[in-house]
C-alpha positions as CSV (number, residue, x, y, z in Angstrom):
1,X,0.0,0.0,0.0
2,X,1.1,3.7,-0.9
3,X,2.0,6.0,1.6
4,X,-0.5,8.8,2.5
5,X,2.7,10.9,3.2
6,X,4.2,10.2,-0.8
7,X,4.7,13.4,-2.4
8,X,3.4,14.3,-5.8
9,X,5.9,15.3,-8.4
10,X,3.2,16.0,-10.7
11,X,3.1,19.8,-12.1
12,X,0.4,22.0,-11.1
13,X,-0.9,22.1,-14.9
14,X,-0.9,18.0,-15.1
15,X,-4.9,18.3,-13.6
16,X,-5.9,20.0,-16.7
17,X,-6.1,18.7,-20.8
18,X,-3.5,19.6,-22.2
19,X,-4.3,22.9,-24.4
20,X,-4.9,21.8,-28.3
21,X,-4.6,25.2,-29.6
22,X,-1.1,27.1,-30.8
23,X,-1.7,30.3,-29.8
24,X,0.1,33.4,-31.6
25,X,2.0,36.2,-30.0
26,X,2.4,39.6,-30.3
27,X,6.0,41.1,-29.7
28,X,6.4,43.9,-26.8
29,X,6.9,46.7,-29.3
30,X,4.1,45.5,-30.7
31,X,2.1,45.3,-27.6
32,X,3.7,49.0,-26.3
33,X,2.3,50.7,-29.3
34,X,-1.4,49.5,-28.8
35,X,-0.9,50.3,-25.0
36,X,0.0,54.3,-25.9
37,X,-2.5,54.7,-28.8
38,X,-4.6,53.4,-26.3
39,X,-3.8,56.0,-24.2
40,X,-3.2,59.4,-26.9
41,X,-6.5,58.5,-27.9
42,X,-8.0,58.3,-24.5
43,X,-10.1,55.4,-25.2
44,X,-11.1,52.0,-23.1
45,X,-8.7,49.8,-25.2
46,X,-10.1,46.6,-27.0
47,X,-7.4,44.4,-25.7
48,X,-6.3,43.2,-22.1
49,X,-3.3,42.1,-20.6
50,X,-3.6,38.9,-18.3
51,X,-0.5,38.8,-15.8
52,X,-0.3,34.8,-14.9
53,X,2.2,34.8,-11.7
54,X,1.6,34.0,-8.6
55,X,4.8,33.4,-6.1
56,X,7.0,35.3,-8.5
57,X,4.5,38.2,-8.7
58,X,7.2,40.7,-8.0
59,X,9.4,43.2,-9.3
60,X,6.3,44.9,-11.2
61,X,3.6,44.3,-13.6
62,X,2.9,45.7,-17.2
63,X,0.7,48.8,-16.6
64,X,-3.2,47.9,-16.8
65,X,-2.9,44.3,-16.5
66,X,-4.8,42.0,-14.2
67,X,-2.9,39.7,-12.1
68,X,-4.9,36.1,-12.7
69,X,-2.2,32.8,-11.5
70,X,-2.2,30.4,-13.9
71,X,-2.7,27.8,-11.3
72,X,-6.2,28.5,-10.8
73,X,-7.0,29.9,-14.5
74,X,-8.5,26.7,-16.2
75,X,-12.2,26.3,-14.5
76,X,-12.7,30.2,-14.7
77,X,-12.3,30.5,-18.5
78,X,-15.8,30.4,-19.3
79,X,-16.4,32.9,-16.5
80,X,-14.0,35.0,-17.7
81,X,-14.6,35.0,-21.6
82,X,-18.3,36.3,-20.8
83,X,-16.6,39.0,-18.5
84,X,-14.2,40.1,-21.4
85,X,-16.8,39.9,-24.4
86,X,-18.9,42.1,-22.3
87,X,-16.4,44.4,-22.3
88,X,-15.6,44.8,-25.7
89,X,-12.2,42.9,-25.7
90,X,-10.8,41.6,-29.0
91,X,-7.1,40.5,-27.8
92,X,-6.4,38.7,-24.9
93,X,-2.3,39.2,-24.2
94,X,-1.5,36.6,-21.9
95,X,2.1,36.9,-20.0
96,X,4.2,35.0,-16.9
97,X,7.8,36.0,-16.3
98,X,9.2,34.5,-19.4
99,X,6.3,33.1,-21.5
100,X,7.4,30.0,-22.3
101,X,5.2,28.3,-20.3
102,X,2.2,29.3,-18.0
103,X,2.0,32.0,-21.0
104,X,1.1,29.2,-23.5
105,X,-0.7,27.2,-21.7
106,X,-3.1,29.8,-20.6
107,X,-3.3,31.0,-24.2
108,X,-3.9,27.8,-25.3
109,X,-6.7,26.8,-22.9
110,X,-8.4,30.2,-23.9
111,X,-7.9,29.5,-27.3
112,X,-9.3,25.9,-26.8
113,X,-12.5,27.7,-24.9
114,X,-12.5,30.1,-28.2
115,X,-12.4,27.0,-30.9
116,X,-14.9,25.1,-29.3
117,X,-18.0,27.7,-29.2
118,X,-16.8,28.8,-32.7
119,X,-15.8,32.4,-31.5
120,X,-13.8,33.7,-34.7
121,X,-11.0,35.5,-34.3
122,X,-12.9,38.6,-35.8
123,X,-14.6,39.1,-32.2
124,X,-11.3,37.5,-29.9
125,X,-7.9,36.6,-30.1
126,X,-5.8,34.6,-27.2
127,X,-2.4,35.4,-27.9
128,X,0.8,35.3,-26.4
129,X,3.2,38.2,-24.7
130,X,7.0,37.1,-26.0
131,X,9.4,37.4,-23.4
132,X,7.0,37.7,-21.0
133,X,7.3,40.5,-18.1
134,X,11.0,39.9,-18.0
135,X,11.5,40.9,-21.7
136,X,9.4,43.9,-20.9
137,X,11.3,45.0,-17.5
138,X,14.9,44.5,-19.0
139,X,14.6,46.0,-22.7
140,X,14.7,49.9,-21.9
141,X,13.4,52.9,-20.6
142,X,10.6,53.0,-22.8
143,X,9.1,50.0,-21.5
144,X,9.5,50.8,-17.7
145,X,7.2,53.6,-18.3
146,X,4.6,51.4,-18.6
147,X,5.0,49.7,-15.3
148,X,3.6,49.5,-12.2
149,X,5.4,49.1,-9.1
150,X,8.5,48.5,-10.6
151,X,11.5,47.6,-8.6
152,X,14.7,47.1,-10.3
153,X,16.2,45.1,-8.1
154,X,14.0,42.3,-8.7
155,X,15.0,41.6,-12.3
156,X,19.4,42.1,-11.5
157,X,19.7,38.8,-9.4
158,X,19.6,35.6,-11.2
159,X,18.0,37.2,-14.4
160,X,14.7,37.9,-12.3
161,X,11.7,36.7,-9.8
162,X,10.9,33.1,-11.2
163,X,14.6,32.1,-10.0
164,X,14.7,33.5,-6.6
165,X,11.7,31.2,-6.3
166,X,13.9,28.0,-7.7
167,X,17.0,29.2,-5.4
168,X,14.7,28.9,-2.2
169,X,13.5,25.4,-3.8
170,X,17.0,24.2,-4.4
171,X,18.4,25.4,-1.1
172,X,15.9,22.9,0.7
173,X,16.9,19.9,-1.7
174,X,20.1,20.8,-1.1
175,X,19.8,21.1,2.7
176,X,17.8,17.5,2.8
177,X,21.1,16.1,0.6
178,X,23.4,17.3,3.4
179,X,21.3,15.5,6.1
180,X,21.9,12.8,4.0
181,X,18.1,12.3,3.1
182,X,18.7,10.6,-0.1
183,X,14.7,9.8,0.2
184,X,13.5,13.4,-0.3
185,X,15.9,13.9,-3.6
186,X,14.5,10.3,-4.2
187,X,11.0,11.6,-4.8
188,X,12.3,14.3,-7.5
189,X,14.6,11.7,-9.8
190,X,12.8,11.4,-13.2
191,X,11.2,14.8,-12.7
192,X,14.3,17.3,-12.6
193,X,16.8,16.9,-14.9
194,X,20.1,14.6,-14.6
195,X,22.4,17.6,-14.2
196,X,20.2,19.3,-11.6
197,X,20.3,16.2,-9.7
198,X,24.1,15.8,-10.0
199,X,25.1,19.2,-9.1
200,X,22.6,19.0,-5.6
201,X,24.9,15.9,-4.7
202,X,27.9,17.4,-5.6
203,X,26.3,20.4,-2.7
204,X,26.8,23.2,-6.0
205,X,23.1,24.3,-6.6
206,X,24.1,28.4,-7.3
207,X,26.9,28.5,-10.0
208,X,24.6,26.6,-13.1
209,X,21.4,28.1,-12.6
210,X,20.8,29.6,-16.0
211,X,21.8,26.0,-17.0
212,X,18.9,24.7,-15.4
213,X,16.4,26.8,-16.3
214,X,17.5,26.1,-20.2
215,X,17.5,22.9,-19.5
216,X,14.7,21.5,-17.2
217,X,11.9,22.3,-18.7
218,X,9.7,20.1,-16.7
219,X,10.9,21.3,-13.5
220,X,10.4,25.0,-14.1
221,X,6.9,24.7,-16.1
222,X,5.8,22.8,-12.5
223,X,7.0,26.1,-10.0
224,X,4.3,27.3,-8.1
């Protein structure tokens, strides 16, 4: 019989279908440039900005956007499409710190919702933010304008929020490893990549970090 104490390995998303649709994305020029006509022409824009992040919600947030984690996105999407047709939005511009992964997903789920009640993209479009916020934040002074609570130091240590959140994560894998509780990392083999587990043996989790991230895709598409 299974433990009641085993722990799940299993990312957050893995209680959802996977999304069928490939959404498109819109560039942050692209995206800047519809945010300040927007705003010369003083009108309600006909597009919104859907910030996904939930523990790495920091270091500032695209201004205008609403802050919606991807963690508990899925079962509102209906809810939240007959919100946004209500008012008027064409383009929904979904972003998490780099895009590459709640990002999509949420796009894809939306666009999923979209497809299936034959919603054209004439009346809305689910589409993609590249680069996420940490393109925006760290591509000039143009774009900082059009933050909110912006804090620099967030995006100069470890190339931004989502990795001071794997840092803390490591630390305690790391810290189980030196009590020689070769159970614990037992429970993450198969799930984070060879290297990663390597390098917490060898007691060096800081030095390869951008490594990991480029690497282990599983293990940061399944941070909280």
């Amino acid at each position: 019989m299974a433990s009641q104490d085993t722990v799940s390995t299993a990312p957050w998303h893995a209680a959802y279908p996977a999304p069928r649709h490939q959404p498109g994305s819109l560039t942050r020029d692209q995206v800047l440039q519809m945010i300040i006509k927007s705003h010369e022409l003083g009108t309600r824009p006909n597009f919104v900005l859907i910030d996904l992040r939930r523990n790495d919600h920091e270091g500032g947030t695209i201004r205008g956007s609403i802050n919606l984690p991807a963690q508990s996105l899925y079962p509102s999407i209906p809810a939240l499409y007959g919100i946004l047709k209500e008012a008027g939005v064409h383009k929904v511009i979904w972003y998490c710190s780099s895009s590459r992964g709640r990002g999509t997903r949420a796009a894809g789920w939306f666009g999923d919702y979209l497809a299936d009640h034959n919603i054209d993209n004439g009346n809305m479009e689910s589409l993609v933010l590249a680069e996420g916020v940490k393109g925006w934040a760290t591509a000039g002074p143009e774009y900082l304008e059009w933050m909110d609570e912006y804090d620099s130091a967030a995006w100069q240590t470890y190339g931004g929020p989502r990795s001071h959140n794997v840092v803390g994560i490591l630390s305690t894998l790391a810290a189980q490893m030196a009590r020689q509780d070769t159970e614990a990392l037992g429970k993450f083999e198969g799930f984070i990549c060879t290297a990663l587990v390597n390098a917490l043996r060898r007691g060096n989790y800081g030095a390869n970090i951008d490594m990991w991230f480029k690497t282990s895709t599983k293990w940061v598409l399944a941070l909280p």
